[in-house]
N, C-alpha and C positions, 0 to 999 in steps of 0.2 A: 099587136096589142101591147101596151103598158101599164103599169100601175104601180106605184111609189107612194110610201110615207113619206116625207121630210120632215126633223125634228129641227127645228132651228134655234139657237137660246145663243144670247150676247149683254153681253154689261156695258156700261158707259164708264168712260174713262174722264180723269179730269188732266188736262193739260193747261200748266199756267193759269189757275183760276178758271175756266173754262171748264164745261160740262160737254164732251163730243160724244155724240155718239148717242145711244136710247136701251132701254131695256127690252129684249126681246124675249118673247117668249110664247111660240107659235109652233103648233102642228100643222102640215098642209097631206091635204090626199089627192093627189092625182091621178083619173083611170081617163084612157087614151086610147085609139083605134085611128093606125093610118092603112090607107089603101094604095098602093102604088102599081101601076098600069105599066107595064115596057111596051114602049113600038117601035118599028122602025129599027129595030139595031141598038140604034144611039140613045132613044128619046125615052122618055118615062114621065109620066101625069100623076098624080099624087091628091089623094082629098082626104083629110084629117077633122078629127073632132079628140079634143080636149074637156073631163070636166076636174074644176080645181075647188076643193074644196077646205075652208079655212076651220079646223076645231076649236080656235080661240078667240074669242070675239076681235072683229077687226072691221075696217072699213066696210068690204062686202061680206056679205056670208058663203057665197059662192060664186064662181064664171062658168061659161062656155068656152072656148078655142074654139073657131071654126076654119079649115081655109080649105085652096085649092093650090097646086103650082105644078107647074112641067120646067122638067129638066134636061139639060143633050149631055152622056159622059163626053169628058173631057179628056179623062184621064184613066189609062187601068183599063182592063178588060171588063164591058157592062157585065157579060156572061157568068163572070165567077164574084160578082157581087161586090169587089174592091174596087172598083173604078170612081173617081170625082165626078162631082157632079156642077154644072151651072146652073142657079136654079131662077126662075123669076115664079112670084106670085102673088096673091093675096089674101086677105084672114085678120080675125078680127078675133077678140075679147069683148061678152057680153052678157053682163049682169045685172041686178036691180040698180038704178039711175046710175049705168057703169057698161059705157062701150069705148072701146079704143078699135080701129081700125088701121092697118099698112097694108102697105105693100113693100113684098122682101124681092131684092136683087143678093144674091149669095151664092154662098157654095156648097157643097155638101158632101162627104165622102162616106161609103158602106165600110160596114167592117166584118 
C-alpha cells in the first residue's frame, strides 16, 4: 500500500523574449494498493490499482491506474527481495472523457 501528497509549484521563465514554461500550481493525492504473487522460484504476478486525485482544478478531477504484469528475477536473490526484475504487462489510466491504455515491457528492482 501507498499513499502520497505531491505539492508541485513552478514559474515560467522568459528567455529571449519568449515565455517558456507555465504557472504551476497543484496538489495531487495518490492512495495505491499492489498485490504481488511469487511462483515458481523466479516468477512473480503483480495486479495494482492507483487512485490520483487532483486538489486544484485541472483537466480531470480525478483517474483510476489499473494493471496486471508478471515478472521472472533476473537478478539478486528473489528470496531476500533485492533481486531485478523483467517485467511485461498491462494497465491503463481512466477517468471522466480520459483513458490512456499500455503496455509496459521493463524492469523493476526491490529494495
Amino acid at each position: 500500500m501507498g499513499n502520497s501528497l505531491n505539492i508541485v509549484k513552478s514559474h515560467s521563465i522568459n528567455v529571449s523574449g519568449y515565455e517558456v514554461g507555465g504557472d504551476v500550481d497543484q496538489q495531487i493525492l495518490k492512495n495505491g494498493l499492489k498485490l504481488s504473487i511469487p511462483f515458481n522460484g523466479k516468477w512473480v504476478a503483480e495486479v495494482y490499482g492507483i487512485h490520483t486525485a487532483f486538489l486544484q482544478s485541472a483537466a480531470v478531477d480525478s483517474y483510476v491506474t489499473v494493471g496486471v504484469q508478471a515478472g521472472m528475477h533476473w537478478y539478486g536473490d528473489p528470496v531476500s527481495g533485492g533481486a531485478g526484475l523483467l517485467l511485461l504487462g498491462i494497465g491503463g489510466d481512466f477517468g471522466n472523457d480520459y483513458k490512456d491504455v499500455k503496455v509496459r515491457l521493463g524492469t523493476g528492482f526491490r529494495f
